[in-house]
N, C-alpha and C positions, 0 to 999 in steps of 0.2 A: 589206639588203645585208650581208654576209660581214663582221664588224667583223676590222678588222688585227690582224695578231700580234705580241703585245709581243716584242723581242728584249734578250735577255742573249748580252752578250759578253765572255768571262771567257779573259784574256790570261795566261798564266804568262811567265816571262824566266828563260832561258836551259836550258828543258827539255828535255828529247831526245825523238826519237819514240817509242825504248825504253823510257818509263816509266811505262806505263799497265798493270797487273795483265791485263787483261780483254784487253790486246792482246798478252798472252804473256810475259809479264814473271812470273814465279810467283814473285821475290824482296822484291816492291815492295807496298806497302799503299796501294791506292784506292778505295776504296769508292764512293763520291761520284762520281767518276772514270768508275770503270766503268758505274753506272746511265747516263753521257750514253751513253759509246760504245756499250752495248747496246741504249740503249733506242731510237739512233738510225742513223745514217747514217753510218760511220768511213774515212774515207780513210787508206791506208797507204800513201801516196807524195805528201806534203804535203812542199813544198819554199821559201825563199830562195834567191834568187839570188846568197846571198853580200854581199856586202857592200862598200863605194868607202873603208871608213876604218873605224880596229881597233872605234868605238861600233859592232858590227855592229845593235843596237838600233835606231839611234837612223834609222838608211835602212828597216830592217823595219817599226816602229812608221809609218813616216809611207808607206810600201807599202802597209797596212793602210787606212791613213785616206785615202788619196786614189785606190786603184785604180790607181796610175798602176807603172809598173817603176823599175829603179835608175837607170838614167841618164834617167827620166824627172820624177827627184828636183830640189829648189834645193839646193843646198850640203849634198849627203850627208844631205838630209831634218831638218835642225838646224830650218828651219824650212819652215812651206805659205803659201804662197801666195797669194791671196785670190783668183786665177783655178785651183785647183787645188779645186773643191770637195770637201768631205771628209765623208765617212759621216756624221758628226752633223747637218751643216748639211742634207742631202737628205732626212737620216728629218724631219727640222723641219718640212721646207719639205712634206712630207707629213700631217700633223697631229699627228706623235709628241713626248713629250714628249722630251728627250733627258738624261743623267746620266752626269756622268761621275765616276770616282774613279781614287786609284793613281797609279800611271809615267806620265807625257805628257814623253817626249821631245824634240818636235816642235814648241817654240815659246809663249809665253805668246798670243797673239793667237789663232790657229789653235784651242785649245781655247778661249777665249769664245765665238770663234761655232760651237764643233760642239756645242755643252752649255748648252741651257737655265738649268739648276743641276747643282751639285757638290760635292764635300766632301773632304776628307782627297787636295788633290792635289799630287803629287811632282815637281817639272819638276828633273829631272835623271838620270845613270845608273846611280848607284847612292849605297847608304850603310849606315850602322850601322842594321841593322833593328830597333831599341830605344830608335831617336831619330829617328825620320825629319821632316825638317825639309818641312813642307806649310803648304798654301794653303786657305783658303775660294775658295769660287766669289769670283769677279772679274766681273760682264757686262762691265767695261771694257777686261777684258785689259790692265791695266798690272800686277796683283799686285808691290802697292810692298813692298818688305822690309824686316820690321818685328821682327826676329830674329836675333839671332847666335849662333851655337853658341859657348859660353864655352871650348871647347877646342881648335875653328879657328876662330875669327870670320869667318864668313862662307862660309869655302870646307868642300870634301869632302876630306880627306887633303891641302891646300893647295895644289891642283892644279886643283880644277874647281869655279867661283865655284856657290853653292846659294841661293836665294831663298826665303822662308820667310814667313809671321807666326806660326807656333806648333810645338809639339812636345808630341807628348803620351809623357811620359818613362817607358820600363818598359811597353810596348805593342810588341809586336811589327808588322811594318808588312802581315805577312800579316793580324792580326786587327785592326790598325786597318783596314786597307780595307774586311774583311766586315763587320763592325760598321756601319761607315759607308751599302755596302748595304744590310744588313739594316735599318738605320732607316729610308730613303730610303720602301723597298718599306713596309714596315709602318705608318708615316708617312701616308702618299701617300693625296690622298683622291677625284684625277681621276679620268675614266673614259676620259679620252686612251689609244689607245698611249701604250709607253716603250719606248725605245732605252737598257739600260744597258751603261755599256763602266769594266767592272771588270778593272784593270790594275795585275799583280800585280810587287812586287820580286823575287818567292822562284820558283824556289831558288837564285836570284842570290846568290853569296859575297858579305858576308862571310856561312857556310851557320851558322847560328845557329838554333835554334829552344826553347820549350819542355822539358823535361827528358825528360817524357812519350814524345815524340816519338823521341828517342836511343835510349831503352830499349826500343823497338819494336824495336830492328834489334841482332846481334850482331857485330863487325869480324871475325871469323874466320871468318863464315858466308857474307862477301860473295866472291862468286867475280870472281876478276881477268879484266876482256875478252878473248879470245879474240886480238885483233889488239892487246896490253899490246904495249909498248916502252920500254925506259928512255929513248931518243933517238930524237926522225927519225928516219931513215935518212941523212938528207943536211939541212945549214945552206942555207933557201931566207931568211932574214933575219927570219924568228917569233919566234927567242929575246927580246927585248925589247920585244913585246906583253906589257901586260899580265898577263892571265891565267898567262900563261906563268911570271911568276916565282913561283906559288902552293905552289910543290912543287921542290926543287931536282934536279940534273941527277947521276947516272942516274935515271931515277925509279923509285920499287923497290916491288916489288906490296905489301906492308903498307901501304906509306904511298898508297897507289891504294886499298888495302882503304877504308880510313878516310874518305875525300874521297867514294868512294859510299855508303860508310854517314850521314855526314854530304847529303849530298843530297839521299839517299831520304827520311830525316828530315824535311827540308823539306817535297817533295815530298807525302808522308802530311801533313803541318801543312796544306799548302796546300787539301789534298784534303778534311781536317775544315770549314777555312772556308766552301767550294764548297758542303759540304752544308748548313751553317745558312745559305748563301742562297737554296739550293732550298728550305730546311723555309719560310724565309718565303713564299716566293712561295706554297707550300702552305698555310700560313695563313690568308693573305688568297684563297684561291680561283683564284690567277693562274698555277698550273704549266701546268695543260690548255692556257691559250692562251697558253707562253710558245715561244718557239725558242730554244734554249740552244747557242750557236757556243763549242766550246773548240779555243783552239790554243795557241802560244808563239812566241815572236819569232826564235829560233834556235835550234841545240842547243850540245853542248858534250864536249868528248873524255872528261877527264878519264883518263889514264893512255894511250887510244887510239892507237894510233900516235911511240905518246910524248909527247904535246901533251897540254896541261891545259885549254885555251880553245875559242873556234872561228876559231883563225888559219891557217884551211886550208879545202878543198873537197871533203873527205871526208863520207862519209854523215851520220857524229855529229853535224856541225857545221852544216848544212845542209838534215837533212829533220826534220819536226816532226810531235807528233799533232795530227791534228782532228778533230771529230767534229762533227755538229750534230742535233740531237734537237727535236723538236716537234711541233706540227700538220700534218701532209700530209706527214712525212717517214718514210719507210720503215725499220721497226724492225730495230735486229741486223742488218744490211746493211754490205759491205764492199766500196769500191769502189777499184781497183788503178790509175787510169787518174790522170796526173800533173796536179798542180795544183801554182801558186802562191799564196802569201799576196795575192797583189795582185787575186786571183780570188773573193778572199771579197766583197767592195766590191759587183760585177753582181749575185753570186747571194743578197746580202742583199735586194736592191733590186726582185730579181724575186718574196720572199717579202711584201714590204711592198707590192708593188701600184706600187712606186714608177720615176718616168723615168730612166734612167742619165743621170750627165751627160757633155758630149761631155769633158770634162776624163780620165775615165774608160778605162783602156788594157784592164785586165783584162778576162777572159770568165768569165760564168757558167758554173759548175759544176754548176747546178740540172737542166740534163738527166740529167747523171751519177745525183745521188740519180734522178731517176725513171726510172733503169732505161735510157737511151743507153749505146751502148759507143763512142761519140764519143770522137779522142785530142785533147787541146786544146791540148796543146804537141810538135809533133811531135820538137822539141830544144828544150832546156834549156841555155842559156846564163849560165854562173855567173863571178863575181869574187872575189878575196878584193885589196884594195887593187892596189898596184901589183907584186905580188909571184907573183899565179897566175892563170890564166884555167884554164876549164871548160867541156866540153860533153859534156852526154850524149845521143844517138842511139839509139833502142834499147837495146839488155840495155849497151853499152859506155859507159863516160864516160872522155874524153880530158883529163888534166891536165896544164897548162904552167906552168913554173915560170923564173921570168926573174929574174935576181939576181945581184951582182958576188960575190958569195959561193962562186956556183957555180962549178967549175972550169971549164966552157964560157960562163957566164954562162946556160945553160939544161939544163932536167932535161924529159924527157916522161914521164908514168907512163899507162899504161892498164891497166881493170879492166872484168873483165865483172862487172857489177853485181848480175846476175841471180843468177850462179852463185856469184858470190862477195862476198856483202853485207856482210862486212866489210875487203874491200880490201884482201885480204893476200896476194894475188899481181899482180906488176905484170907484163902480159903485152908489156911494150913492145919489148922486145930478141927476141921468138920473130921469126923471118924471116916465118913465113905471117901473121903480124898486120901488117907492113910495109904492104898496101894499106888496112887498115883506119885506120890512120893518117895517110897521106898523105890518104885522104878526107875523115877528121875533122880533121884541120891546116887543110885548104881550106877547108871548114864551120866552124872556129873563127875564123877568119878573117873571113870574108866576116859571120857573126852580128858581129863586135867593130863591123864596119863599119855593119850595119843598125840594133845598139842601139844606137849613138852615142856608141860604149866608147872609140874614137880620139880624140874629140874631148874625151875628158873630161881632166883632168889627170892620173888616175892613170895613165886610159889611155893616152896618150899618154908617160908616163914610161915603160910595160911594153912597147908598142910602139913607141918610139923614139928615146927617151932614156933606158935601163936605166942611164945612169951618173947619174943623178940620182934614184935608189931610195932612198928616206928610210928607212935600217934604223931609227932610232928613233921608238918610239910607244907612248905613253901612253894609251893609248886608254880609256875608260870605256864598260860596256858592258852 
């Protein structure tokens, strides 16, 4: 019998799908990066649906982990479920070992039982990547805390409580993770599959790295986006996300230079670690039989539209890279046809041999890699809290923006996506677009209805009580 394929799941936060060299990027440094997306299987229309509250993370990570959609979340995915099974628990319950390390999101419980064992793990959404306050594996799932940071006792910037028993001080939390892999793998003396789910902080601000790394990249060499803004266009109630206060108001292409050189930076960091856990897996004999899934939890503007964050449903913020490489996956292949995060869950589960569970909403993408021109989401329905709704149809994606801010209380923007990828013509006022609008209004509609967007609180705020719009939020992300 065919012995199963171990799978490596290597998650970044808060990366764009722009940032991969080998996917056209000629400004950026991946090396590591590039050998997944060439040597495998690359999808260029990897998307989130946005997000129910500004942690856009924290509903994406737990998207990932349970296959399930956003309003098919517990409370914006802070925590799963114990009828939501989730990636770890199915490869278990299949014979693989499971490992987790990094960002968990989604709940101290939820990760005991998706993770055999673990090491160096983060339950929260962000922090100083040269203190990161972590856990040992728990099988109890209480991880008591046993640690205070002597310069907020106990919280993150004193705003979002952090659980811990150690810190390992003057370690960046990119190469505390690899490390932590790289020993797991090299370690390891089963001959079980393994399920590893490496889950990274960076290039998550604060964007810190290395020296090394900085001086990879010149600030006068970085070219400013094409779709730069110093502002919106229009106050839909963003400004107090956030992200948003990183950079002040107009924002002026230097200081945009600087914030992508700083990124990239990361990004390269990240990208060095990625490869010393490919060299182990090559050490011990285990690349040939691994699958190697890379994606990211959201993207992020960073000067785009004027926005710094992803407190919108623009491309940046929204579609992400993935790639997956391994045994029975067809090399240097690029597939255009749309997918979501929540679609990774089936198409793991069809490579492990393993039963979906009915908990499970996503669809396999596995016909895609072999070669179906199958569309599997014929629209694409997006959120960003109680402030915009989304939908894309085709080459168009129709945006609604609802807010006491606005002088109607609502804004529509439409974009052909196709033709114009980064969004810098809004064709909504041309007269001949008028039916494509009232169609997609109707369509946006009737989707808020079927995903059960009405029902939610936010939605229910954007669809019916706009005067109860919470402009503030703190969001951690």
């Amino acid at each position: 019998m065919k012995k199963k394929p171990n799978v490596l799941f290597l998650l970044a936060d808060d990366m764009r799908y722009d940032t991969i060299h080998a996917m056209g990027n000629d400004a950026i440094i991946t090396p590591n990066l590039d050998s997944i997306f060439q040597s495998g299987t690359a999808f260029t229309n990897s998307y989130i649906p946005g997000g129910t509250c500004a942690a856009i993370c924290m509903p994406s990570r737990a998207m990932i982990n349970t296959g399930r959609g956003l309003y098919g979340l517990n409370d914006n995915g802070s925590y799963i479920p114990g009828e939501h099974i989730t990636l770890g628990e199915t490869f278990q319950k299949n014979g693989y070992d499971t490992f987790g390390v990094g960002k968990w999101h989604n709940g101290f419980e939820s990760f005991a039982r998706s993770f055999s064992c673990g090491s160096e793990i983060f339950f929260g959404g962000m922090y100083d990547h040269w203190k990161v306050p972590v856990y040992d594996y728990d099988d109890t799932g209480e991880y008591v805390n046993t640690y205070n940071d002597v310069m907020n006792p106990g919280y993150n910037n004193n705003i979002m409580p952090v659980r811990a028993n150690h810190v390992t001080w003057g370690k960046h939390s990119t190469d505390l993770f690899a490390d932590a892999a790289c020993n797991w793998i090299r370690d390891r003396e089963s001959d079980d599959p393994f399920y590893m789910y490496v889950a990274y902080m960076a290039p998550h601000d604060p964007r810190t790295v290395p020296q090394e790394f900085f001086d990879m990249y010149r600030v006068e060499d970085i070219e400013v986006p094409e779709n730069f803004a110093g502002e919106h266009p229009f106050d839909y109630g963003q400004k107090n996300v956030r992200d948003e206060r990183l950079e002040e108001y107009p924002r002026k292409p230097e200081a945009i230079q600087k914030h992508i050189r700083d990124y990239y930076a990361m990004i390269t960091h990240l990208d060095a670690s990625i490869g010393r856990i490919l060299d182990a897996l090559k050490e011990k004999g285990l690349f040939e039989d691994t699958i190697i899934l890379f994606t990211a939890d959201n993207g992020l503007s960073l000067g785009q539209h004027g926005l710094m964050g992803k407190a919108s449903l623009y491309e940046h913020d929204i579609k992400l890279p993935l790639a997956i490489s391994g045994p029975d996956i067809p090399k240097n292949r690029k597939v255009d046809e749309r997918i979501f995060l929540s679609d990774i869950y089936p198409t793991l589960c069809e490579y492990a041999g393993a039963s979906v569970p009915d908990s499970v909403k996503g669809v396999s993408f596995k016909p895609l890699i072999d070669g179906a021109k199958n569309t599997l989401h014929e629209s694409m329905y997006y959120t960003f809290k109680d402030k915009v709704r989304g939908l894309r149809e085709g080459d168009f994606k129709l945006l609604l923006y609802r807010s006491p801010r606005l002088p109607s209380g609502e804004r529509i923007q439409l974009f052909n996506v196709k033709e114009d990828p980064f969004e810098m013509t809004d064709l909504s006022e041309q007269t001949e677009m008028k039916p494509i609008i009232s169609k997609m209004m109707a369509s946006l509609k009737a989707q808020a209805e079927t995903n059960g967007d009405m029902k939610h609180e936010t939605g229910d705020r954007f669809w019916f009580h706009i005067d109860q719009i919470d402009d503030e939020c703190w969001g951690f992300k």
